[in-house]
PAPA-701274 format. One record per residue: residue in one letter; z negated, x, y negated of N, C-alpha, C in turn. Coordinates in pm, whole numbers, plus 50000, padded with zeros to 5 digits. Atoms other than C-alpha are relative to their C-alpha. Example, Ala and Ser with C-alpha at 12.3 -4.5 7.8 and 13.67 -1.06 7.14 Angstrom:
BEGIN
a500005008950119492205123050450500005009049880 s500064991850119492865136750106499274992349891 
***
This chain:
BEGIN
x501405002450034360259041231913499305013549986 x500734995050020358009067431800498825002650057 x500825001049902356249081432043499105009749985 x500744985250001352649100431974499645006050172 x500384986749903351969134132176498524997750030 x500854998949917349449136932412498855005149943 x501224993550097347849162232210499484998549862 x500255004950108348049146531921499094993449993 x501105010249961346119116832032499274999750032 x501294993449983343529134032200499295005749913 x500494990650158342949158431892499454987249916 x500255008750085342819126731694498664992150080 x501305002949915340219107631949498635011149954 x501164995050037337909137731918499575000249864 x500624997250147337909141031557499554984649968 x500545012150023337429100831569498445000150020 x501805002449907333859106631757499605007349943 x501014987750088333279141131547499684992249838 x499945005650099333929120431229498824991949964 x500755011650024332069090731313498595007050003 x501874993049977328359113631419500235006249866 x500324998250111329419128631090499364995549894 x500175017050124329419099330854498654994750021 x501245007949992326709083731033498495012449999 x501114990050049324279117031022500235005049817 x500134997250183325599121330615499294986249981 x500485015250025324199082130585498625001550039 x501044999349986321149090230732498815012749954 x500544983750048320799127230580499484995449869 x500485005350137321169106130248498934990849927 x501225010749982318959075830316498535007849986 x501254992850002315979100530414499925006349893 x500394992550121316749125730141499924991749866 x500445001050111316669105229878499224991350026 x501045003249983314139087330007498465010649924 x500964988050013312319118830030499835001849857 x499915000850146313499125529656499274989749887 x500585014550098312199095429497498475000350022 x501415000750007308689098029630499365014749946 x500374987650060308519129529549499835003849834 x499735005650148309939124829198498874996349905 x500985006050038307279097329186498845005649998 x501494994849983304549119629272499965010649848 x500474985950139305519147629015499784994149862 x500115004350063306089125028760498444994049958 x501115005050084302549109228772499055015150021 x500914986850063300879145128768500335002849874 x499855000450122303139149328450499004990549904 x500705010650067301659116328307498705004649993 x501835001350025297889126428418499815013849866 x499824988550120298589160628231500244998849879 x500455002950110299679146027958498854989349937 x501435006950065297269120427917498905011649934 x501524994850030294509147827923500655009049920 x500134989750082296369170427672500404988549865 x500265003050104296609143427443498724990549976 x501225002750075293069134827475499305012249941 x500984990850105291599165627379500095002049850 x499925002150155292939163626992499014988350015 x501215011750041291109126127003498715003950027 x501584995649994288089138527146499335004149897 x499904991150108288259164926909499424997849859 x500285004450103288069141426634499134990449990 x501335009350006285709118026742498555005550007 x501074991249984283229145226832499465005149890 x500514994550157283469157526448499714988849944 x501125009050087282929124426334498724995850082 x501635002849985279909112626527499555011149954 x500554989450043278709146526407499694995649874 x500135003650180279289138026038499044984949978 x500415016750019278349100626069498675005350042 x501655000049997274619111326190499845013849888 x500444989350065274309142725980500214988649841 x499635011050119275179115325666498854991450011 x501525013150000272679086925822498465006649982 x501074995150071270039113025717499655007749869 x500084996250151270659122025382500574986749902 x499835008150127271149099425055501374997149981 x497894999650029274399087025006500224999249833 x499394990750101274799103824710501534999049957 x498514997149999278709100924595500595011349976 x499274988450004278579134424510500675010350127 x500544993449856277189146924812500884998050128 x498994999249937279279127425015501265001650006 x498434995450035282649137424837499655014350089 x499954984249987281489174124912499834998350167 x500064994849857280559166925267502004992750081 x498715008049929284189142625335501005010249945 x499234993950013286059173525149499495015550105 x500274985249942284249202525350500354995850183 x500235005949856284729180225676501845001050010 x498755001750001288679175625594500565018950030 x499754988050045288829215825501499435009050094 x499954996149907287009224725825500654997650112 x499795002549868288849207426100501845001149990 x498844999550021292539214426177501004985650042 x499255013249963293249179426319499814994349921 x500385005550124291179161026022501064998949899 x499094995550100293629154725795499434990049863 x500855012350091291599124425610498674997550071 x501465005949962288149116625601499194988449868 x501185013650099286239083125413498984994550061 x501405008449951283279068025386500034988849953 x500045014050022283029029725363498824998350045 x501225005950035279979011925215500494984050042 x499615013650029279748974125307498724997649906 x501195002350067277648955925101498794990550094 x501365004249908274218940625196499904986150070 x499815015949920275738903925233500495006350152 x499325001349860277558921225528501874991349996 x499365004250003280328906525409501665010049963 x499324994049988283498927825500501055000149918 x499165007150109285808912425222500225008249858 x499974992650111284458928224948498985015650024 x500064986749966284288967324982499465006249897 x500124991150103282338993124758501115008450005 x499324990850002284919017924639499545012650129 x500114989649904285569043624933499945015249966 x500284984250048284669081924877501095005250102 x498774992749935288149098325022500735012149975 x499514988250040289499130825070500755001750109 x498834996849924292719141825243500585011349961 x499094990149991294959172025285501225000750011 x498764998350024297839175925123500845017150004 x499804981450061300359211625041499104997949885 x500354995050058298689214924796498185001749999 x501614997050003295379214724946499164987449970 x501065002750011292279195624937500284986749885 x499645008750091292929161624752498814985150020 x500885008550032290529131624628501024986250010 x499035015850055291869093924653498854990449983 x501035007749989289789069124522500794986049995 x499785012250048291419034624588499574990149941 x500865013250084290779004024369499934987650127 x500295008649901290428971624568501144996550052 x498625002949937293528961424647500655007350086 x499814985849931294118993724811499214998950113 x501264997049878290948991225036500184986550061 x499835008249974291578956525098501205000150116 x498814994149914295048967225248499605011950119 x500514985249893293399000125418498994996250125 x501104999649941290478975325571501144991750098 x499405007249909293398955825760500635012550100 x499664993049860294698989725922499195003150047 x501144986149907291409001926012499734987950045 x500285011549936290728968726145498544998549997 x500905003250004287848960525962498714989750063 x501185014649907286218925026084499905004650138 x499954997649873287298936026402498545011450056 x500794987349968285158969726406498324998749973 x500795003050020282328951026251499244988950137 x501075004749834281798924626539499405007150119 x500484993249860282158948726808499065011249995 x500734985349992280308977226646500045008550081 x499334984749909282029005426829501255003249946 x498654992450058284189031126763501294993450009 x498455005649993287939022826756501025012849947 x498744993950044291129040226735501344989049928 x499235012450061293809025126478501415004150046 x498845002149949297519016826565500785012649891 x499824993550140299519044626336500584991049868 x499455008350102300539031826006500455010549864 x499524993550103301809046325689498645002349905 x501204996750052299089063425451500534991349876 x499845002250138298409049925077499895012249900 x500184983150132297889084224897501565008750029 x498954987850011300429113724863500655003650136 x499844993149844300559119725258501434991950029 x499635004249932303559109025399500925003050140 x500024998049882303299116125744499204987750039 x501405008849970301859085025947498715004250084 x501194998849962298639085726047499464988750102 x500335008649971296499072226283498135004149999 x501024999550033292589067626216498924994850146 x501364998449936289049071726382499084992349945 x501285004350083286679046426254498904997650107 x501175001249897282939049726375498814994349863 x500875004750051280619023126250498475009449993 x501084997949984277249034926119498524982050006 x500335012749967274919008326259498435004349965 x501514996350071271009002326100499174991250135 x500615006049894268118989326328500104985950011 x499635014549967268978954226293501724999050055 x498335001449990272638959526430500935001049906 x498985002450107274078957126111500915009149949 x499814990350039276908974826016499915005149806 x499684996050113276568996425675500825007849931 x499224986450037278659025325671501044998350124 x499235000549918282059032225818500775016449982 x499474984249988283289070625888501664994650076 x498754997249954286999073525903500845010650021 x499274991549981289049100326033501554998849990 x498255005450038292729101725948500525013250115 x499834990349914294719125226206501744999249988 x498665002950039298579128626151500424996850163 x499265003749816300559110626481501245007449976 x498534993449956303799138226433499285007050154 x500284989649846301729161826702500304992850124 x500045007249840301309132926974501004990049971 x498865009549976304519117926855500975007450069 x499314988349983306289153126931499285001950188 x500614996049867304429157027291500704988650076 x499745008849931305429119827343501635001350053 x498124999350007309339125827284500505009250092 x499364990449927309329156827467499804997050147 x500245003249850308069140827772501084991450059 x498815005749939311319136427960500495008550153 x499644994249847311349145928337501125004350066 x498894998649939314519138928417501004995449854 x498995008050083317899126828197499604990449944 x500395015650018317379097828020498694990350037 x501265002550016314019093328078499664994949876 x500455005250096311789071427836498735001950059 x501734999149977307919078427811499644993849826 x500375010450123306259054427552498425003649975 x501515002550000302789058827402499934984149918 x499795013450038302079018827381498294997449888 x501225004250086298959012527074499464985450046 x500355009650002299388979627053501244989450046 x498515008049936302568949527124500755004349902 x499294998050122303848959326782500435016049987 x500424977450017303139000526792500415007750114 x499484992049887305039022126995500655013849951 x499324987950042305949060926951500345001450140 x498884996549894308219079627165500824996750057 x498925008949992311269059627147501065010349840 x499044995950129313939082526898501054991649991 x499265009650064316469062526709501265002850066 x498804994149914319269081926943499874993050114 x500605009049805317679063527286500304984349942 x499765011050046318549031627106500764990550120 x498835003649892322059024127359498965000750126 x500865001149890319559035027629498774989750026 x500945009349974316619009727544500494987850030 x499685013749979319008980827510500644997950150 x499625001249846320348989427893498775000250046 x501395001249893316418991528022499834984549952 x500285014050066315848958427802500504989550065 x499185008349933318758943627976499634994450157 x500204998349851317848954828335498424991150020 x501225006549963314388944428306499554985949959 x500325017450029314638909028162499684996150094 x500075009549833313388886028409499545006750140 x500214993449900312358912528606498644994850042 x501445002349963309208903728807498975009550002 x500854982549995308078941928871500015001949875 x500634997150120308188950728556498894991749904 x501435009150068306418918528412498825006550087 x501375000349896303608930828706499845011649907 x500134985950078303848967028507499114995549868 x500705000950104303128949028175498534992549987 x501325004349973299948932028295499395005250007 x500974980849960298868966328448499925002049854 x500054991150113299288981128076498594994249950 x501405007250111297318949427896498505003450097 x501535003649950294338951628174499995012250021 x500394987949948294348989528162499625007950151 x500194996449881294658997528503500695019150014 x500004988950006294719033528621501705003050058 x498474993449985298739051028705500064995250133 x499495004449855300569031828942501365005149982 x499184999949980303949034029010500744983750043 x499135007249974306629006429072501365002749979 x498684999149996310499002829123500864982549936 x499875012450073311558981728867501844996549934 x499115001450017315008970428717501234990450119 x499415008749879318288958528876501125007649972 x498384994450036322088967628923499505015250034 x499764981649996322669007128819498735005649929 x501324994750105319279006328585499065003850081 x501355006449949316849000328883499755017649954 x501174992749986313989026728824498874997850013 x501355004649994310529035628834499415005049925 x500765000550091307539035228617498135007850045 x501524994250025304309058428577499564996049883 x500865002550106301569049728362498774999650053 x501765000050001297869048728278499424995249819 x500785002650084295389039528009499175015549934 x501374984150010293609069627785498994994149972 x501015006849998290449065927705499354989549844 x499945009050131290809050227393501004985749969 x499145018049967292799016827517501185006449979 x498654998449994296009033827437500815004550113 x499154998649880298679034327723501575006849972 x499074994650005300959059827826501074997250106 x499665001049885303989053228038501395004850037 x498794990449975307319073428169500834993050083 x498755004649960310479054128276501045006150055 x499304992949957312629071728498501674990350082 x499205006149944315939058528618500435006650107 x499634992549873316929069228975501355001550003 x499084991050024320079077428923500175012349977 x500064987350084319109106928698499205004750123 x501024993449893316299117328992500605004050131 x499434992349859318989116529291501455008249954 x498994996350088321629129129055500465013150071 x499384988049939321679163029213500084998950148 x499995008349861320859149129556501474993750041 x498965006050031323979127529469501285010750025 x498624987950068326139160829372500095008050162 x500044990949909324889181029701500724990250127 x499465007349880325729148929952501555001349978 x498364998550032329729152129777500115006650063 x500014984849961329499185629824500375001250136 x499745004049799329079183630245500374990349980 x498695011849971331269150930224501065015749995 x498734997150049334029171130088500465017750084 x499784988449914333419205630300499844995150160 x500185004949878332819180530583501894990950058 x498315008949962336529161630581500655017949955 x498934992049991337989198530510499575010350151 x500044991949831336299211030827500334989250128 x499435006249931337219181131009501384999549994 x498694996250064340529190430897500585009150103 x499604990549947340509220331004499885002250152 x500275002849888338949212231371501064989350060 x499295007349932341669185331378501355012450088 x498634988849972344879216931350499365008650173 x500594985249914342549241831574499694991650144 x499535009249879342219210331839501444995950056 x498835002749932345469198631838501265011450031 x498994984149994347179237031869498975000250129 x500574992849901344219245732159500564992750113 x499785006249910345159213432332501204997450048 x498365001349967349119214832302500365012650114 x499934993049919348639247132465499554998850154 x500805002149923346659237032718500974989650097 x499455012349986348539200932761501685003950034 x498384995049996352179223132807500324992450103 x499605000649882352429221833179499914985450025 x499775013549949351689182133178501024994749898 x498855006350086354559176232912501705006050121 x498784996549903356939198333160499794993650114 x500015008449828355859178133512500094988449952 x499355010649968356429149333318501404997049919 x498755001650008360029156833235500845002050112 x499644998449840360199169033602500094984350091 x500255018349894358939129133705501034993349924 x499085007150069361439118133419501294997250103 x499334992849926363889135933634500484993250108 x499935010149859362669121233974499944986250012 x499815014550038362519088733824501684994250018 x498555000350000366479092533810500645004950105 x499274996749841367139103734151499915012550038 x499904982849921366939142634122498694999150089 x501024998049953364289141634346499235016550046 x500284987049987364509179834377499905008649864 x500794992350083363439186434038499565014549995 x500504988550025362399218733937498784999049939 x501055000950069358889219533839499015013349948 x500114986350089357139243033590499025007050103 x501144991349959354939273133736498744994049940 x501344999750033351299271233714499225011350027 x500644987949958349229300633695498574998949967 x501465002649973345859287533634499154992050088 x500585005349866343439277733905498834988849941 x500825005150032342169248333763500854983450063 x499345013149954343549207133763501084995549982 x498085001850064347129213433633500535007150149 x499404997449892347549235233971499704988550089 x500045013249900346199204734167501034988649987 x498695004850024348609184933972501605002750017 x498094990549959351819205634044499795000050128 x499514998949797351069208634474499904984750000 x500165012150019350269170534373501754999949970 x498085003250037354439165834237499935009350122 x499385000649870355319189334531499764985150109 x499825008249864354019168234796500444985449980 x499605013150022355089135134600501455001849990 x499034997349973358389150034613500585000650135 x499684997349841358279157534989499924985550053 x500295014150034356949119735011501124991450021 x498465003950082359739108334803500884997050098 x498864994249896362179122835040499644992350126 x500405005649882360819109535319500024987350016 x500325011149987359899079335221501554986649975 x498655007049975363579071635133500895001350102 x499974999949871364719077935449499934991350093 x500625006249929362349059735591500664985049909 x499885015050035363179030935350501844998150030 x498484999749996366809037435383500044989850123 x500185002249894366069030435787499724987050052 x500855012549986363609000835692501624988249936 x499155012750087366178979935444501504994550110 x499154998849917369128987435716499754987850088 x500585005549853367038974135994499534979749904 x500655018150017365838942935718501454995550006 x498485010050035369758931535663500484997050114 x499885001249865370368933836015499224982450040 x500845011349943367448909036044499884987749932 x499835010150054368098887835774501394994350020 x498745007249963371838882735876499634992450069 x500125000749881370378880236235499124981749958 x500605014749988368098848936100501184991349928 x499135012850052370848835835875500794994550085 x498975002849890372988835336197499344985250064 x501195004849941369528819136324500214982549974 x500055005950097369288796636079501614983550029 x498695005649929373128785436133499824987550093 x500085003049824372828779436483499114988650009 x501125013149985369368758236460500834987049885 x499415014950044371128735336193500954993750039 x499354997149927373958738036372499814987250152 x500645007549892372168718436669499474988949941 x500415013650075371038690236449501054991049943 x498885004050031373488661936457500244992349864 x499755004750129374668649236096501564989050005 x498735006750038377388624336249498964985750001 x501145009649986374718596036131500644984550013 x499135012650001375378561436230499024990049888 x500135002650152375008535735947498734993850056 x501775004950022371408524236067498975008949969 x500854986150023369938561336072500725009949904 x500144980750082369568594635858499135004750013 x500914990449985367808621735856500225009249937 x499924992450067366828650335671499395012650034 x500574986449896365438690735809500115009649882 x499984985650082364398716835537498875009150050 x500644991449909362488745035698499525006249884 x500914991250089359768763435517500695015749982 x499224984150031361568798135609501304995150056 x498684998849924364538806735752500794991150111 x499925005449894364288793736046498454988250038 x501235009050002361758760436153499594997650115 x500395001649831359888743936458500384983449951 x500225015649985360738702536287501315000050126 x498955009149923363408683236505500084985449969 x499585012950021365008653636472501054993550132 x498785003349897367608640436760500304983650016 x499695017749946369368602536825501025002750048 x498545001649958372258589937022499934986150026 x499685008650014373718560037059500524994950165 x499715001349869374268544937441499764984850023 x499815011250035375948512137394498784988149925 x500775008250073373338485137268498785008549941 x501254987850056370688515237245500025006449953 x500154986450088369638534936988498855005950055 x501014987350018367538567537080499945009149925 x500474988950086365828588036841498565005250028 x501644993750019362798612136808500275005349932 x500464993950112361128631936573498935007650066 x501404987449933358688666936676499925005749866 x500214987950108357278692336484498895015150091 x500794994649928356258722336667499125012549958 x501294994550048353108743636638500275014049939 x500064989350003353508772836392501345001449932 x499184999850067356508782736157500885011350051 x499404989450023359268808636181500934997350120 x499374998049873361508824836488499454994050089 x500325005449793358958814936791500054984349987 x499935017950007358808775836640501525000250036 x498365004649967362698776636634500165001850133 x499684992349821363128791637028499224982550026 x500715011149945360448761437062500384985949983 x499385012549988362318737436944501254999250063 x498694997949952365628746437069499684996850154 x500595006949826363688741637403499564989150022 x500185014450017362268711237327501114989550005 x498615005150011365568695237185500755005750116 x499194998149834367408709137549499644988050075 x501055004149881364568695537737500864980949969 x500065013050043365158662437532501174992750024 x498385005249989369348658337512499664994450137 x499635004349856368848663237923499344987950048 x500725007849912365948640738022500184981749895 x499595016850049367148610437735501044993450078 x498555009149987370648606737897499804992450138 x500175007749839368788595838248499334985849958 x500205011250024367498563238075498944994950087 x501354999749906364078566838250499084992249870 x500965004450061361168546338110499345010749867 x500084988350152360008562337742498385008750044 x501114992049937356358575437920500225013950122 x499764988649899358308592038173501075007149943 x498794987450073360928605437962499495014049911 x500714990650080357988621137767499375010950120 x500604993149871356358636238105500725009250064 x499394992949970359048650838189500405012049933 x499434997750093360228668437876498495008850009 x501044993550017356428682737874499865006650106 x499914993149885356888693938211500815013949970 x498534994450005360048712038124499505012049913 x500704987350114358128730537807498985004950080 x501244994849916354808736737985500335012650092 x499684994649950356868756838197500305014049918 x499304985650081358178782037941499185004249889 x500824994650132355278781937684498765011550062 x500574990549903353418815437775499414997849850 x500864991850091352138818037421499224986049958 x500785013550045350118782137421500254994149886 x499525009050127352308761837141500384987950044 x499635012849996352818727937145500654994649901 x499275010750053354748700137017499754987450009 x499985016150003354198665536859501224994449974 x498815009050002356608643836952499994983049974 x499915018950015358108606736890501104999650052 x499275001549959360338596837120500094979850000 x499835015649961361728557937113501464991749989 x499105004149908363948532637214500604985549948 x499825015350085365588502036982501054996150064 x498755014349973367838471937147500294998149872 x499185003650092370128471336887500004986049995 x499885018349966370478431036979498794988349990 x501455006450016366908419937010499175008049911 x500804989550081365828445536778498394999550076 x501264992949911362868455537079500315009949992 x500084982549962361518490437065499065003950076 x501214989149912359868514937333499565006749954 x500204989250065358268538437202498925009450074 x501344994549940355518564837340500065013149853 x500324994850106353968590237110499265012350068 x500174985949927353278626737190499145009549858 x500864996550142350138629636872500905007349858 x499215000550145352608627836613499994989449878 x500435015850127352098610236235500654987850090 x499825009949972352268573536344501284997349863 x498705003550109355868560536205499284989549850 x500295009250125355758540435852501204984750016 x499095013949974356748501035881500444994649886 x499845006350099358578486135580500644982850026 x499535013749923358968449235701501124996749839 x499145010550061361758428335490498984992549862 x500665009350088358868406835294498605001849999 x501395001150031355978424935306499245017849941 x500344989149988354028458335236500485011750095 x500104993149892354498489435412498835003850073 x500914990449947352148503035641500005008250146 x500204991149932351268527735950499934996850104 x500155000949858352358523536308499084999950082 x501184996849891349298516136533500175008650081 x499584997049811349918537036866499225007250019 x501234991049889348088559037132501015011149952 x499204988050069348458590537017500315008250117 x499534990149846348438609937389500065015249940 x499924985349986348568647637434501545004149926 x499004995650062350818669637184500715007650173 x499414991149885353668682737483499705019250051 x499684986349985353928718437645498345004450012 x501604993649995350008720737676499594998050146 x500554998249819349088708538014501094993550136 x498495004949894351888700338322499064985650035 x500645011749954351348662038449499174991149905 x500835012650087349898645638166500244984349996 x500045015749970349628607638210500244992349891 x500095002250159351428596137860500124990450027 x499925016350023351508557737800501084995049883 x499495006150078353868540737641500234985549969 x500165015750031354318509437431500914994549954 x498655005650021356638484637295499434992549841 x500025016450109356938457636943501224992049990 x499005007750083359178436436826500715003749860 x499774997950125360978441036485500794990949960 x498985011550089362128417536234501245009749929 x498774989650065365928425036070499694999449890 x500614991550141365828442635779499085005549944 x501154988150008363258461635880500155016649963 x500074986050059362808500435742499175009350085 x501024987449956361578527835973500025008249972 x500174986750072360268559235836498955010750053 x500354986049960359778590436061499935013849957 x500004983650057358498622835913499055008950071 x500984988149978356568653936003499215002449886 x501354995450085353238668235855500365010149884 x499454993850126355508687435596499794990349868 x500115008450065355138654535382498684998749945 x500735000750052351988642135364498875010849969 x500954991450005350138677335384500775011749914 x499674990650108352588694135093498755000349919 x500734998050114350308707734828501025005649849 x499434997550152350908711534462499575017149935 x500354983250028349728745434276498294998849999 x501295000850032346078731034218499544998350182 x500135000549897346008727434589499384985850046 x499675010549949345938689934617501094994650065 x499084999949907347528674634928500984984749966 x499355012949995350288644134878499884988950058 x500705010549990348688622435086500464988350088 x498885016749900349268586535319500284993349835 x499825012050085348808568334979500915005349939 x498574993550088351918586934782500674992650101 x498814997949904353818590635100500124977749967 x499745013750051352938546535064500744994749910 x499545003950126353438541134735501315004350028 x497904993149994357348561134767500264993250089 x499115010849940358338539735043500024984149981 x500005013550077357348506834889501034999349880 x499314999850118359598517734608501374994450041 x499065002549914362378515334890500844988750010 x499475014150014364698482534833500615004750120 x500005008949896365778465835124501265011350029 x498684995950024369558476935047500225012449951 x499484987350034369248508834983500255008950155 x499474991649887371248533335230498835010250019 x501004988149917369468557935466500345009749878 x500414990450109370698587335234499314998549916 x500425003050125369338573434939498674997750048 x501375007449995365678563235068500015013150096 x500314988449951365758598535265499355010149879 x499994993150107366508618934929498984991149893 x501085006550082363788593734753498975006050019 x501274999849971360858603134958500255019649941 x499794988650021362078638034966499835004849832 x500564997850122362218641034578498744998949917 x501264996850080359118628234510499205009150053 x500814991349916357618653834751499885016349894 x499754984950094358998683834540499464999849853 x500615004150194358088664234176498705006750055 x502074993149994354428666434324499705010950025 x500464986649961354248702134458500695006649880 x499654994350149356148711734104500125013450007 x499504986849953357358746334213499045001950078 x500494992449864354508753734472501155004050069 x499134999749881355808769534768499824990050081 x499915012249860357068746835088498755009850118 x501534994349873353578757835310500984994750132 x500005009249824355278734835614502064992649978 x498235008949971359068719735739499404989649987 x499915017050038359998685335606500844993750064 x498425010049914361888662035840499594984149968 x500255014749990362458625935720501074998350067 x498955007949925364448602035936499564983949927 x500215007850045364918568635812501274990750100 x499345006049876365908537236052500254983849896 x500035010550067367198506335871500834988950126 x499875011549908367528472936121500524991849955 
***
């Protein structure tokens, strides 16, 4: 298996944590800066916009200022056609924006339809030129200057550009300023013609960034500053902004002339934003910027530190994992030294240390776990010696106590003795003394070596004082006498000692607070020996036990166990119970042999505790009549 170095993995860890404050301070370097960028952007951009607005009002001014000039210096002289040719050619021939100037007569109906011939003069190369259209001409000329229109509102107007009718062709866009008489009416109409290349050329050049679009908007139809090259580029803003909501809010701003806002309009890779304003002649200017092009270098500089940022994390990985291999030596040699002592050399050689820091604490650390070591096998050598000794010594134990438990069973009894350890405190004992059967059943207080000594004294006590055939109260009195005497460490024993006429099937019995036996009559339920429970033995000398007697019908079932039974637990630490221990001997047919109805109860004891450990000794005896 492929195993990474110490220093490898460390080196790599730090550059994980230097990496990550990287990444996440470039993410937030970028967020702010082009944050920062974009408002900024937005700000310069609408100073551009106000700047140009006001350098392409001063030409209009320019020209509206020379015609109201002309238009009142006219409403006091004769309108003359000579007079006013000479003043609409000296007016064209003084002004450098002027490039056309006419005068329009309506007639006295007021009726805008039909036009006196217009007195017109324009500037061509070749200078100074006369146009006199016929009607059809003026008829056409009164729809760009937006005649009816200029007549209801009587006020100046600026016209959308359009193509000239004379020699000029450059478009134009016109100045008409009604002359109005004291009844409101208009009579006269002063037109200025002004060529739109200058403020089509100001419009085009207004490009902030890349791909920028700045529009001067006339009218829904009239738009300069759009070149026939930006084409691919209008139909991607066209695209982006369909359906857009911000931008529809933009084109509302335009129609209701509202003063330079800003918005962030588009979608996808198009989104940008939008400056604009109104000049003062209803026409709207407005500059389209796509943010792309605005963080573009922003964009180029964040690569930039990306790409000098993963070659210095690079380089901090080599210059970490070389400082720390050096560093990390002496714990790669102490742990080929523990490899070592892992395998028995326990006298290892372990590397020098010559710095006074936590690698020398670690090296007198392996000495003294070496000295330890040594010692401690020794010591365990001493310990394991002394356990085999003591585990023979109980298996001998062990032996001996089963050993003392008789297994020559006669065909009315069995019995069964598994000890929690090694060695136990249950008992079991019977004998047979012609028509009489004697048996008991103990269990004494406490598990291990001192229960076994305690029963081995018990069972003495018991062989000697059964074979005198003394009443079963005094056989118990005695037998408690006998322990009482030798128990220095206050343990007791519940006993069952009793007494069946094989012939009359009568039993004695006395009871020394041990489980009450289990009755399985021939034809009926089982259930739980009434009796006086009396003092467990070996506790106080002279106790006054009582004993009692029943009857038993044949083919009766007795079933003596110890508190190993009903107080096994399982792994959930529920206890087995009187009603199990019930239910399993009801299962019990009549005809079944002692082994077999021993090894019954016994099996279901182990199903239910389902590998738990044995907490307690199990002794069944089983008495069939």
């Amino acid at each position: 298996m492929n195993k990474r170095s110490f220093s490898k993995s460390l080196s790599l860890r730090i550059i994980g944590i230097v990496s990550a404050i990287f990444f996440v301070a470039m993410v937030v370097i970028a967020i702010v800066s082009h944050q920062i960028i974009a408002d900024e952007s937005t700000r310069s951009t609408q100073h551009i916009l106000h700047g140009t607005i006001s350098e392409l009002e001063k030409p209009l001014n320019t020209v509206e200022v020379t015609t109201r000039a002309v238009a009142a210096y006219i409403s006091t002289l004769q309108t003359q056609p000579n007079v006013l040719q000479a003043i609409a050619s000296r007016t064209v021939q003084a002004s450098e924006l002027i490039n056309g100037f006419a005068v329009l007569f309506v007639l006295p109906d007021g009726n805008i339809d039909t036009l006196k011939p217009a007195i017109f003069s324009y500037c061509d190369d070749e200078g100074i030129q006369e146009f006199h259209p016929d009607q059809q001409q003026l008829q056409q000329l009164s729809a760009f200057w937006n005649l009816k229109q200029l007549q209801q509102t009587k006020k100046a107007a600026w016209t959308a550009p359009y193509e000239p009718l004379d020699s000029r062709s450059t478009r134009i866009v016109s100045y008409c300023y009604p002359l109005v008489d004291s009844k409101l009416n208009v009579y006269a109409i002063m037109i200025s013609d002004m060529f739109i290349d200058q403020i089509e050329s100001t419009v085009e050049a207004l490009r902030p960034y890349d791909n920028s679009i700045a529009t001067l908007i006339f009218n829904k139809d009239n738009i300069i500053g759009i070149k026939s090259s930006d084409s691919d580029l209008i139909n991607r803003y066209k695209h982006s902004f369909s359906g857009n909501s911000s931008f529809q809010e933009v084109v509302e701003d335009l129609k209701s002339n509202k003063d330079s806002l800003h918005r962030r309009v588009g979608k996808g890779r198009e989104i940008a934003f939008v400056v604009y304003g109104p000049l003062h002649n209803g026409w709207k200017l407005s500059i389209t910027c796509p943010y792309k092009e605005v963080l573009r270098r922003s964009t180029q500089m964040h690569i930039a530190l990306l790409i000098i940022g993963i070659f210095g994390l690079t380089i901090i990985y080599f210059v970490c994992r070389r400082v720390i291999r050096r560093m990390t030596r002496p714990i790669t040699e102490l742990s080929v030294s523990a490899l070592n002592m892992a395998k028995g050399n326990f006298k290892a050689k372990l590397p020098e240390i010559t710095s006074q820091d936590e690698m020398l604490r670690l090296h007198d650390s392996f000495i003294y776990m070496q000295n330890s070591i040594a010692d401690y096998i020794e010591q365990l050598k001493s310990t394991t010696s002394a356990n085999e000794r003591m585990e023979s010594e109980l298996n001998v134990a062990r032996n001996i106590q089963m050993g003392m438990l008789r297994t020559d069973f006669p065909p009315q009894l069995c019995a069964l003795l598994t000890p929690a350890k090694e060695v136990g405190g249950d008992l079991y004992d019977f004998t047979i003394k012609g028509d009489q059967l004697y048996f008991a059943i103990g269990d004494v207080s406490g598990k291990g070596v001192p229960a076994s000594l305690m029963m081995a004294i018990t069972r003495a006590a018991l062989r000697f004082v059964a074979g005198l055939g003394l009443p079963m109260n005094e056989t118990l009195s005695r037998i408690n006498n006998s322990v009482s005497d030798t128990n220095s460490n206050n343990m007791f024993v519940t006993l069952f000692v009793g007494r069946i006429d094989l012939n009359t099937l009568h039993m004695d019995f006395c009871n020394a607070g041990h489980n009450p036996l289990v009755i399985l009559p021939p034809d009926g339920e089982p259930y739980f020996l009434k009796m006086k429970a009396n003092l467990a033995i070996g506790l106080f000398d002279d106790f006054p036990y009582e004993a009692e007697s029943i009857d038993i019908q044949p083919g009766t079932r007795i079933i003596a166990y110890t508190d190993g039974i009903n107080e096994a637990e399982n792994g959930a630490k529920e206890l087995y119970g009187n009603d199990r221990l019930l239910e399993t001997i009801r299962q019990m047919d009549h005809n079944m042999d002692g082994h077999t109805a021993v090894n019954l109860l016994y099996d279901s004891v182990k199903k239910f505790a389902d590998g738990a450990p044995q907490n307690d000794d199990i002794t069944i005896m089983s008495i069939l009549l």
